[in-house]
C-alpha positions as CSV (number, residue, x, y, z in Angstrom):
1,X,0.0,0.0,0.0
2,X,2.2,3.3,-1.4
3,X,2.3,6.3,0.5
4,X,3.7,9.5,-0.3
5,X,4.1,12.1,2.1
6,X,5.0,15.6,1.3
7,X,2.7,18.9,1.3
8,X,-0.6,18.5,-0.1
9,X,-2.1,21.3,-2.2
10,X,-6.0,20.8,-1.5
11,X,-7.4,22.3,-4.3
12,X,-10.9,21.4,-3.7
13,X,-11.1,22.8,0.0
14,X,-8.6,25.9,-0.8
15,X,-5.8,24.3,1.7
16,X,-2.2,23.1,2.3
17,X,-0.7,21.2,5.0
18,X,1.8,18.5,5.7
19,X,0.3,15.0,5.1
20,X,0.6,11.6,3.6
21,X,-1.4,10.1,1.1
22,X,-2.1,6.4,0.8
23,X,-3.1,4.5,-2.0
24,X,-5.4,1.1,-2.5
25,X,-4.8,0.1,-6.3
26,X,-6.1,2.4,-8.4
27,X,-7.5,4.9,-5.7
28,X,-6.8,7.3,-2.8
29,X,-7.7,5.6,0.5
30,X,-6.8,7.8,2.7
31,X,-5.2,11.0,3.4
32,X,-4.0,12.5,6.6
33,X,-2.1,15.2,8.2
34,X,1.2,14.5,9.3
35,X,3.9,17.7,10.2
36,X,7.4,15.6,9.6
37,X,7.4,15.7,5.4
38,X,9.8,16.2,2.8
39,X,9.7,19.5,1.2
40,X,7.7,18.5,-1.8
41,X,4.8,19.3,-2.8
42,X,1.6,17.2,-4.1
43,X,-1.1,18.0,-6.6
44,X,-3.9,17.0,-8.5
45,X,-2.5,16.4,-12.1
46,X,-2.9,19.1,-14.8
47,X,-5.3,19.0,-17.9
48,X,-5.5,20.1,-21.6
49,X,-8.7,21.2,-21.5
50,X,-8.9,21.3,-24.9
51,X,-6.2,19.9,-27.9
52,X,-6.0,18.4,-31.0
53,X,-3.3,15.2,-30.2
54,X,-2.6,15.3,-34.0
55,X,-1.3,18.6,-34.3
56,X,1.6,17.5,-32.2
57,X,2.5,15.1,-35.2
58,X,2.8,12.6,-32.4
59,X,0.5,9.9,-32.0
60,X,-1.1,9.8,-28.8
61,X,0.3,7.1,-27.0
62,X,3.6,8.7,-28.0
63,X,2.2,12.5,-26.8
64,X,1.9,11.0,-23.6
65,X,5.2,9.8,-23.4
66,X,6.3,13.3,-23.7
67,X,3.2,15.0,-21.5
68,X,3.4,12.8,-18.2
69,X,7.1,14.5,-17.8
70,X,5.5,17.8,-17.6
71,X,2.6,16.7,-14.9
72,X,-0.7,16.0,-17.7
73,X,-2.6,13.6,-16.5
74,X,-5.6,13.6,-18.8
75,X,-6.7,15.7,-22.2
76,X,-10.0,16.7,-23.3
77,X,-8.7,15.6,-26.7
78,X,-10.4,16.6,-30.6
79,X,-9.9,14.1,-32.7
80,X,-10.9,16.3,-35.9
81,X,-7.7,16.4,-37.8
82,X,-7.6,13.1,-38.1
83,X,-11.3,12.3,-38.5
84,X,-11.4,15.0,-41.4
85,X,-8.9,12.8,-43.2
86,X,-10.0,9.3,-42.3
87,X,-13.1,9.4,-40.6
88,X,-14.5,7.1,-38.2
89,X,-11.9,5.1,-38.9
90,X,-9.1,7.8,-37.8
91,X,-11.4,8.4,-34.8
92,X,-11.0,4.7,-33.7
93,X,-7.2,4.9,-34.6
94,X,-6.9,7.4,-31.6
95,X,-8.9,6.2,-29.1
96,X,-7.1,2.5,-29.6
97,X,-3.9,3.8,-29.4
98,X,-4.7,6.5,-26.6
99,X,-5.6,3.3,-24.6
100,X,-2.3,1.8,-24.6
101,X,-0.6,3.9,-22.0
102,X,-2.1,5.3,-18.7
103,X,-2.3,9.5,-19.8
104,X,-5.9,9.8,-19.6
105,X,-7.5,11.3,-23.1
106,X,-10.8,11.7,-22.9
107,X,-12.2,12.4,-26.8
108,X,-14.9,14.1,-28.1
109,X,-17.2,13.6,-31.4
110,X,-15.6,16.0,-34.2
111,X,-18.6,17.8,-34.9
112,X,-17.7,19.4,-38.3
113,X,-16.0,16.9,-40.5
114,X,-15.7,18.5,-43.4
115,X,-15.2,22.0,-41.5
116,X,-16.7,23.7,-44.7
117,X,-18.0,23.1,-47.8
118,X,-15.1,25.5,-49.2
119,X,-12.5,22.4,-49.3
120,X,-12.1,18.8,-50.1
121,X,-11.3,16.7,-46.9
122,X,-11.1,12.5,-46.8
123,X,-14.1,12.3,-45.2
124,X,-17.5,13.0,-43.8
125,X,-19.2,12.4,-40.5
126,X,-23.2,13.0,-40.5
127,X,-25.6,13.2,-37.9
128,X,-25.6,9.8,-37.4
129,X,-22.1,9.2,-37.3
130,X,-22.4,11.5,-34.5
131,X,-25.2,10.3,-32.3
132,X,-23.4,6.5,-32.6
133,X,-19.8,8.1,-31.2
134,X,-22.0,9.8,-28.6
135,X,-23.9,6.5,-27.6
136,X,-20.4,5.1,-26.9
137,X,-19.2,5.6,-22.7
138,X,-15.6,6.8,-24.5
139,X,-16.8,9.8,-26.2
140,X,-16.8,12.7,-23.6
141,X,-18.1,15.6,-25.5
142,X,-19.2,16.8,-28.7
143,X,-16.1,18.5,-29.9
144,X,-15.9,22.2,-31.0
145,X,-19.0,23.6,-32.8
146,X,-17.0,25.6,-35.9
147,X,-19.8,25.8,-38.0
148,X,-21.0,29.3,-35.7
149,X,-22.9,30.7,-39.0
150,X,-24.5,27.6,-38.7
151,X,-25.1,28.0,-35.3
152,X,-27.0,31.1,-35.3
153,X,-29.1,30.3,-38.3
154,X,-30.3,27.4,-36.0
155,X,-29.6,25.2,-39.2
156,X,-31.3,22.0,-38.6
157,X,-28.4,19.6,-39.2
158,X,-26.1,21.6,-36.7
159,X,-28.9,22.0,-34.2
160,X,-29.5,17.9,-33.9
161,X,-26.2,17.7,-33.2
162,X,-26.0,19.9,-30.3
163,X,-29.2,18.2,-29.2
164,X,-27.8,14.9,-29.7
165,X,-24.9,15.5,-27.0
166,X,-27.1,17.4,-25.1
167,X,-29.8,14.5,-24.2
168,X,-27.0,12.5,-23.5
169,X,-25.9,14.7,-20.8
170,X,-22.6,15.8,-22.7
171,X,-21.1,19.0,-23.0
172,X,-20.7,20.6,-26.3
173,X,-17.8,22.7,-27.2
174,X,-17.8,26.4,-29.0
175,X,-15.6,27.9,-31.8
176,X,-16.7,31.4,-32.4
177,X,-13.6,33.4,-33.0
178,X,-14.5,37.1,-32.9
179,X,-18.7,36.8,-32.0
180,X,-19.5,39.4,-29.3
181,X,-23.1,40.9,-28.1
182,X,-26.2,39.5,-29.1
183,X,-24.4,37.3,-31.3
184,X,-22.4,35.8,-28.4
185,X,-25.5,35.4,-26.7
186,X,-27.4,33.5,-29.2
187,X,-24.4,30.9,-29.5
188,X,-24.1,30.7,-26.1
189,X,-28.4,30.2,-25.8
190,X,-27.7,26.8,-28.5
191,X,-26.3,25.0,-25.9
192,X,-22.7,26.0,-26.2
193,X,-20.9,25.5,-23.4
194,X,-17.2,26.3,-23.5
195,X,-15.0,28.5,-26.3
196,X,-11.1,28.4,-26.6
197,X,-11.2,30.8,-29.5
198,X,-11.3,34.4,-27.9
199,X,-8.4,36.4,-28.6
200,X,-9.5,39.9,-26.7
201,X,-10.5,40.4,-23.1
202,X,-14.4,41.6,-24.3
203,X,-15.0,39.2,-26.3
204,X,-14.3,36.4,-23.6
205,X,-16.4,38.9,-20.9
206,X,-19.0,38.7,-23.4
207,X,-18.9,35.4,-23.9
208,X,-18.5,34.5,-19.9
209,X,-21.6,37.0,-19.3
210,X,-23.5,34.6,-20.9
211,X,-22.8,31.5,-19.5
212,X,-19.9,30.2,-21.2
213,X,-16.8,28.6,-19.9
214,X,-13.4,30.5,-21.3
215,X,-10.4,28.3,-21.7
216,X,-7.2,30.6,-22.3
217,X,-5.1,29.0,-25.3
218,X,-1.4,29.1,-25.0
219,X,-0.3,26.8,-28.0
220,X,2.5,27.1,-30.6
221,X,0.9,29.1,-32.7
222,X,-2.1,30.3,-31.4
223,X,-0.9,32.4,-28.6
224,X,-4.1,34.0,-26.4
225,X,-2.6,34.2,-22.9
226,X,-1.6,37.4,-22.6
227,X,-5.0,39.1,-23.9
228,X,-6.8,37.0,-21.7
229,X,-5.0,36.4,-18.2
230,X,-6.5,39.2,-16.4
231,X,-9.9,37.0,-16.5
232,X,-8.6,34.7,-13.9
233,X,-8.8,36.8,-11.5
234,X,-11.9,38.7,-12.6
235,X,-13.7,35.2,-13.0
236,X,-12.3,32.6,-10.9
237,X,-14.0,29.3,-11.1
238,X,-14.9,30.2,-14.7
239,X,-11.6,29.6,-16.5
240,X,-9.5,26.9,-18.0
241,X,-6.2,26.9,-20.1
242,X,-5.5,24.8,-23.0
243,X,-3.0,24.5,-25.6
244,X,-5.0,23.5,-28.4
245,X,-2.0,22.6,-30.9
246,X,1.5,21.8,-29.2
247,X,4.4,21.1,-31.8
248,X,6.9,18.6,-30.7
249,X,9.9,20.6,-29.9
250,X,7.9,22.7,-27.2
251,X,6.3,19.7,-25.8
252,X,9.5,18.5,-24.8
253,X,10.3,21.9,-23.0
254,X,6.7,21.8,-21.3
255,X,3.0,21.9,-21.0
256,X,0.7,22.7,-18.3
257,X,2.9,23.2,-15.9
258,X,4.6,26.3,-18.0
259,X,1.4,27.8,-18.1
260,X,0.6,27.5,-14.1
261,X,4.5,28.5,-13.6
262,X,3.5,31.7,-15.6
263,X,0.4,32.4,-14.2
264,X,1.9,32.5,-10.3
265,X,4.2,34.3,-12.0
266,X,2.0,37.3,-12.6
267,X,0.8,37.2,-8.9
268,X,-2.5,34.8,-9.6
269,X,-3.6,33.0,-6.9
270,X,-1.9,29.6,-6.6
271,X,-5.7,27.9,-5.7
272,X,-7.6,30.3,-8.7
273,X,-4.5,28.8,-11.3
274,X,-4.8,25.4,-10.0
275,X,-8.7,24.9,-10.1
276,X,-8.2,26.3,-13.9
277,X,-5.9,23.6,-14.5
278,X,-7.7,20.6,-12.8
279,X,-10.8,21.1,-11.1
280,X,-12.6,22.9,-14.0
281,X,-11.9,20.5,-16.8
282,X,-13.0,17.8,-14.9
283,X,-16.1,18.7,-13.4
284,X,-17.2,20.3,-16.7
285,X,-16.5,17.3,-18.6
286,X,-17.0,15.0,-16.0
287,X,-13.9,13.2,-16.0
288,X,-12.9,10.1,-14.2
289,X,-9.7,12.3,-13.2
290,X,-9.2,12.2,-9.2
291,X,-8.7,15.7,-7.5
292,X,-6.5,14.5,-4.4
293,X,-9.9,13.6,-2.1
294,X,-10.1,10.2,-0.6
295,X,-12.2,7.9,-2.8
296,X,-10.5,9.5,-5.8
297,X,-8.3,8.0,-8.3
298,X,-4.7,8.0,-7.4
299,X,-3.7,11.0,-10.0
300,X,-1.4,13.3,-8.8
301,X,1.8,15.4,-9.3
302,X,4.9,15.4,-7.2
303,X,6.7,19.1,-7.5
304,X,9.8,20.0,-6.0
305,X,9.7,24.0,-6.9
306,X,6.2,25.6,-6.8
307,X,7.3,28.8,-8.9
308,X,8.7,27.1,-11.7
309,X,6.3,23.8,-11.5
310,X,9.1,21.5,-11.6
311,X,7.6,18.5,-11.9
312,X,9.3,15.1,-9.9
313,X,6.8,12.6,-10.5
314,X,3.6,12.0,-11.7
315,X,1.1,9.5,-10.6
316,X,-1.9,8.0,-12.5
317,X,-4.6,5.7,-11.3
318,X,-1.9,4.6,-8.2
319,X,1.3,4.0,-10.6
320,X,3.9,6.7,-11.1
321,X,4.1,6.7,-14.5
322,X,7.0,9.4,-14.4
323,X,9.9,9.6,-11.8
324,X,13.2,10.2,-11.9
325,X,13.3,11.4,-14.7
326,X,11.9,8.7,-16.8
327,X,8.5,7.4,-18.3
328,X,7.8,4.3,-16.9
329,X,6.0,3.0,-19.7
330,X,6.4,1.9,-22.9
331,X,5.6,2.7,-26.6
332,X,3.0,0.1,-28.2
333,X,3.9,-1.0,-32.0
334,X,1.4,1.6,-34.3
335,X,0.2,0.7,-37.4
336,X,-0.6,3.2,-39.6
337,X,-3.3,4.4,-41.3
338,X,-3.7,6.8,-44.4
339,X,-5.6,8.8,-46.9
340,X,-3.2,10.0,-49.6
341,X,-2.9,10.3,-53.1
342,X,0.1,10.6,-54.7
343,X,1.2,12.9,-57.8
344,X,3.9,15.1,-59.3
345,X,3.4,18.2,-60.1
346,X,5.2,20.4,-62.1
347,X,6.6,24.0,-62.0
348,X,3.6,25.7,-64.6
349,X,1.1,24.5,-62.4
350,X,1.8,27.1,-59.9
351,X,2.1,29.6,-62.3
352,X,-0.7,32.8,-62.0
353,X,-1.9,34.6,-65.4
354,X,-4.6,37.4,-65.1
355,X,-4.6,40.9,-65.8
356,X,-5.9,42.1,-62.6
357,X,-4.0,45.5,-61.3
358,X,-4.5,44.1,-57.3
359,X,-4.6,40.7,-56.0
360,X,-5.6,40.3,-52.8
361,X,-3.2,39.1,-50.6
362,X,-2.9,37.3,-46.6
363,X,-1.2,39.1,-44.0
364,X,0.1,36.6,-41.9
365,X,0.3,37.3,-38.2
366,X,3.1,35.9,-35.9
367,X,1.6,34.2,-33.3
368,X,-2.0,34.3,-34.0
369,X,-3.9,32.4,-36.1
370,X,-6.1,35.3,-37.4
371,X,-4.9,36.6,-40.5
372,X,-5.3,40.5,-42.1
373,X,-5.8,41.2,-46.0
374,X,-4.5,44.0,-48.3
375,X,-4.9,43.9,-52.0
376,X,-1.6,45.1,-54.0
377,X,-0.3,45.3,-57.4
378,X,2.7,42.6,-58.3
379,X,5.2,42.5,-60.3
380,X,4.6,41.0,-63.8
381,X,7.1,39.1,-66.3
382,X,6.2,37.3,-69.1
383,X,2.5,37.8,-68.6
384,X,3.0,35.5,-65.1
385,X,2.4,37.3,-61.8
386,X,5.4,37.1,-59.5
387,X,5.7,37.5,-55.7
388,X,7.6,40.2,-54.6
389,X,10.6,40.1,-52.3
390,X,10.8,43.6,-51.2
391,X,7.5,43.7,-50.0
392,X,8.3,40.4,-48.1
393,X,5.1,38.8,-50.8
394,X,6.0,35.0,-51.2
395,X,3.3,32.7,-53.1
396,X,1.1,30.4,-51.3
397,X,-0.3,27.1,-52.8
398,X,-2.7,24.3,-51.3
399,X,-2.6,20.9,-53.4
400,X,-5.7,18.3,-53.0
401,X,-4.2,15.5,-51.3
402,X,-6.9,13.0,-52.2
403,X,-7.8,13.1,-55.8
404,X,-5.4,15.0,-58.7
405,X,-5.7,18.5,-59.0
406,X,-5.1,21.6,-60.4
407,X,-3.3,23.3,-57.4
408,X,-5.1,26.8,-55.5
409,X,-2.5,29.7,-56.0
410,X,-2.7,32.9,-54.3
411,X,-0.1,35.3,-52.2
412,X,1.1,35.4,-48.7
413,X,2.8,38.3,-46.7
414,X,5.7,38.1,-43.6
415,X,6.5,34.6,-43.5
416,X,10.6,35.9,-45.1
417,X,10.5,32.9,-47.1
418,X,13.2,33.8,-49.9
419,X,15.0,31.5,-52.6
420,X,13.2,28.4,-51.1
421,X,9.7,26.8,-49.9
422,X,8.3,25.1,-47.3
423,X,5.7,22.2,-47.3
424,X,3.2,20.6,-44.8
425,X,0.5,18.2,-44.8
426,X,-1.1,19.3,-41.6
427,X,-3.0,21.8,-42.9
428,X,-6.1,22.7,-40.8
429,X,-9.1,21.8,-41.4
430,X,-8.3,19.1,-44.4
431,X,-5.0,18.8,-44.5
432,X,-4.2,18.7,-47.8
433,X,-1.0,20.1,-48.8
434,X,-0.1,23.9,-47.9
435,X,3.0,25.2,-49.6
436,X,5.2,28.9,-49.3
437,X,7.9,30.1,-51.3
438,X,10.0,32.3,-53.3
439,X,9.3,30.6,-57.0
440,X,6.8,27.6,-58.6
441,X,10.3,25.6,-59.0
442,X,11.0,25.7,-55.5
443,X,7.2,25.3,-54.7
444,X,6.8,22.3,-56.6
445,X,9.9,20.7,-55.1
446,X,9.0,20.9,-52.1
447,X,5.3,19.5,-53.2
448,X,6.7,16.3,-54.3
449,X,8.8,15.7,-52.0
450,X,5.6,15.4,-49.6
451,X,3.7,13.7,-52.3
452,X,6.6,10.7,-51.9
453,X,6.5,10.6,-48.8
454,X,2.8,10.1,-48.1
455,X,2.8,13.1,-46.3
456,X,4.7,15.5,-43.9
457,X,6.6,18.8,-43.9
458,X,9.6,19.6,-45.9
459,X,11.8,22.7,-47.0
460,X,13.8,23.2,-50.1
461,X,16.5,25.5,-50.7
462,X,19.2,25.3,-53.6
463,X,21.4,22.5,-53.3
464,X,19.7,21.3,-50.2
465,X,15.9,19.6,-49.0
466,X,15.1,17.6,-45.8
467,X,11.4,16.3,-45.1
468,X,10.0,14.5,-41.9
469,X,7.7,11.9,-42.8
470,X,4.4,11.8,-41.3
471,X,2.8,8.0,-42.3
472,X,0.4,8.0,-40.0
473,X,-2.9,9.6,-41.7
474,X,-0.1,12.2,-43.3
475,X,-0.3,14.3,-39.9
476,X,1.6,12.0,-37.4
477,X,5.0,10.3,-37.7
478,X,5.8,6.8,-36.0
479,X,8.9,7.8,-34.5
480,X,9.4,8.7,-31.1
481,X,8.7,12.2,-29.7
482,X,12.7,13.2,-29.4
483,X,13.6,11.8,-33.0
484,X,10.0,14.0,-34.2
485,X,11.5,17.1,-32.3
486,X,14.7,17.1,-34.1
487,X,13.1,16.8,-37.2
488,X,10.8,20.1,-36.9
489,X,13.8,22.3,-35.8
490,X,15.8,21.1,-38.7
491,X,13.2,22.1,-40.4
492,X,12.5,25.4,-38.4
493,X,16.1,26.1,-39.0
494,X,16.2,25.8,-42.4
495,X,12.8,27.9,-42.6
496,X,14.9,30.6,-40.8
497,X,18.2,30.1,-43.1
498,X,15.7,31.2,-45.9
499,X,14.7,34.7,-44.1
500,X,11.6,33.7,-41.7
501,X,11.6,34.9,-37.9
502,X,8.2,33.3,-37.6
503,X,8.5,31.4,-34.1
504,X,6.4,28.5,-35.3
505,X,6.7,28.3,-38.9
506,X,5.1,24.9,-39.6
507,X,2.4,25.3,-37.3
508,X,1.8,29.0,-38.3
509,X,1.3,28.2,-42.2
510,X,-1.0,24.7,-40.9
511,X,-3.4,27.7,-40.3
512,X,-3.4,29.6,-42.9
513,X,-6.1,26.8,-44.7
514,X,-8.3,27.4,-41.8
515,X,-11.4,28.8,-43.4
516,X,-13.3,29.2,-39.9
517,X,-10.8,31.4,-38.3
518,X,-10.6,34.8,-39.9
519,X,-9.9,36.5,-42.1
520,X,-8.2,35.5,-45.9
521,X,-6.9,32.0,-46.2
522,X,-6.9,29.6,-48.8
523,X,-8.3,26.4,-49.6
524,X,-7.9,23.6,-52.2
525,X,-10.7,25.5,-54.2
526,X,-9.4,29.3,-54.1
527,X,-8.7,32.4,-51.7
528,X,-11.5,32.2,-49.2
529,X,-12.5,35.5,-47.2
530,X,-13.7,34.2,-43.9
531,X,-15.3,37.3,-43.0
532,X,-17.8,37.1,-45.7
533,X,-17.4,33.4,-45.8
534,X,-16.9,33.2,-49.5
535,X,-14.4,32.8,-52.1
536,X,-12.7,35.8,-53.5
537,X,-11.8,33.9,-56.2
């Protein structure tokens, strides 16, 4: 019967004092005070409230090899990347795999596969795809509601599925980047329950005024924190954090535990931060996630430095499943599973003709996911329209992934990609292929090279390309988390060598194919203004 004596952070009763807790298999048995304890300091386990596993290009039981280190315990886990390239069947890929190892991800049903109509994705789930993932006791949620114009029209299809979680007793998720006032309000009346997607302080207040539950997003690209911080202590019990989309390399450096180190940082209360990190997520979603009270599953964390969250062990269901420094648990044998078509393409097909004295191009933002749009005249040669150095103007291209194509060309601003392209797979929502750079040559290089691979991201410069495979689903590799790392900042490196100081590179341009998140992106089909929510052309 393990016991583990130190100083126990209370969350639930607001309280800290020496104790020791013992354990009986899976659960807490007892816990009692006791004034002779190591200097240490015990805690219920941090959660994700809200991430998409995929975008880490790990799979999960792989994530979790790298998350335990940093104190997650569980995940309130989308599974739409994959789902919009394989479907149910990617759906059942993560659950199977998630089960494998003891980090706790609790899934949700992706609720807009296809995210639009504006793209071509590898799959559809319906209505009744829906109400079947809901029947089953591992489906936690209905995942994030991005179809908010569809939301407020009440259309009929969108509306069963909220109802469809909601009879169930399961929470649905929001997406509703931007909506304030009455139009808050009336997504927040549908049933909506949570929203990850605010990126100013009155919009969240909004949003909270009416009932919602705001989960601050600190992720590798998406970067809300700062805007949204001062709500913590405006609206305690009302606030989660999340990371949404963690690339490999800062996984390895940290995960919740950078965001609670931050947050007492700033002078936040220590029992406000916590309950945002633990006792929120799992009350909302009802997770089977213990919160240090006897009767409780055995999760915890083991912390040796409270300001910088250093985490020592972590605990799950009664087994350390990280201590001294190493995962005590192993990586199960994956077998892949994909949804890509493979074709060359060739320099002219990236090539733009018109006689059009402005083309409308994205303003890419560093560290946000939002994007801006300016139209501007380009530089002509040969009757082709070029990008344009000066102006930092590199071409942007999105090749269908699942049937042969004529590639969607159109022009990006501030990524500094010069005399080479980069490539990715992930691409958000449909992950086709999304490619920058400085010519079609180098653009169509860089293409193929991800089109032999079966997916994953590349670069290209002259005399020199490198690509990390992603087989599984073309969005997650098979390799371990470290060998994945080294891979992206290779990559990240050699984005830089060409002229970007994007942080994030990789995951910044996955975005720019996000149709729901405004303003222009681009699709398989054509430049997409997601203000209007229409093609531009």
């Amino acid at each position: 019967m393990p016991e583990i004596r130190g100083i126990i952070v209370d969350v639930v009763n607001r309280t800290m004092f020496g104790g020791v807790i013992s354990t009986d298999g899976k659960r807490i048995r007892e816990i009692r005070e006791e004034e002779d304890v190591p200097q240490q300091y015990i805690l219920p386990g941090f959660v994700d409230s809200h991430i998409h596993i995929e975008s880490s290009m790990l799979v999960p039981s792989e994530f979790a090899r790298l998350a335990v280190r940093h104190g997650t315990v569980a995940t309130v886990s989308d599974p739409h990347e994959i789902a919009n390239v394989c479907g149910m069947e990617g759906v059942a890929f993560m659950i199977q795999n998630a089960g494998q190892v003891p980090l706790k991800c609790y899934f949700g049903a992706p609720a807009c596969v296809p995210a639009t109509p504006f793209e071509t994705a590898g799959a559809r789930i319906d209505l009744a795809d829906i109400e079947t993932l809901l029947e089953r006791d591992d489906i936690h949620y209905l995942a994030e509601m991005m179809n908010w114009p569809g939301v407020l029209k009440r259309d009929p299809e969108v509306m069963a599925k909220i109802e469809a979680a909601r009879k169930r007793g399961k929470p649905v998720d929001g997406h509703a980047p931007g909506l304030k006032g009455d139009k808050a309000a009336d997504y927040a009346s549908a049933g909506i329950s949570t929203d990850h997607e605010c990126y100013t302080k009155e919009e969240a207040i909004d949003k909270l005024k009416n009932g919602m539950l705001i989960a601050i997003r600190e992720g590798s690209a998406a970067r809300n924190y700062e805007a949204l911080i001062p709500l913590l202590a405006d609206y305690p019990g009302k606030i989660m954090f999340c990371s949404d989309d963690k690339h490999p390399d800062d996984l390895i450096k940290g995960h919740m535990n950078d965001i609670a180190a931050r947050t007492l940082a700033r002078g936040h209360d220590l029992f406000d931060t916590l309950h945002a990190l633990s006792v929120l997520p799992v009350r909302h979603y009802n997770l089977d996630m213990g919160l240090l009270q006897p009767g409780d599953p055995a999760d915890f964390v083991v912390v040796s430095d409270m300001e910088k969250m250093r985490v020592e062990q972590t605990w799950i269901d009664g087994t350390p499943v990280f201590s001294d420094n190493q995962v005590h648990f192993p990586q199960p044998k994956i077998k892949p599973i994909n949804n890509f078509r493979s074709y060359s393409c060739m320099p002219d097909d990236f090539r733009v003709t018109s006689d059009k004295e402005k083309y409308p191009v994205i303003l890419a933002r560093d560290g946000e996911i939002i994007t801006g749009m300016e139209w501007a005249a380009l530089p002509r040669l040969n009757g082709r329209v070029l990008p344009d150095s000066r102006r930092d103007i590199q071409k942007i291209a999105v090749v269908n992934r699942y049937k042969k194509a004529k590639p969607s060309v159109g022009f990006i601003r501030n990524f500094g990609i010069r005399n080479g392209a980069i490539a990715s797979s992930v691409a958000h929502d449909s992950h086709n292929i999304i490619a920058i750079g400085s010519t079609d040559g180098h653009i169509s290089e860089v293409v193929n090279l991800i089109m032999d691979h079966g997916g994953g991201i590349a670069a290209v410069m002259p005399g020199r390309s490198e690509v990390l495979p992603l087989p599984v689903a073309g969005i997650m590799s098979d390799q371990p988390g470290a060998v994945v790392a080294a891979g992206y900042e290779k990559l990240s490196k050699m984005a830089r060598e060409m002229g970007s100081d994007i942080q994030a590179p990789y995951m910044l341009i996955s975005f720019m194919a996000l149709l729901v998140i405004q303003r222009l992106k681009i699709s398989d089909k054509g430049m997409f203004d997601g203000e209007k929510f229409e093609f531009i052309y």
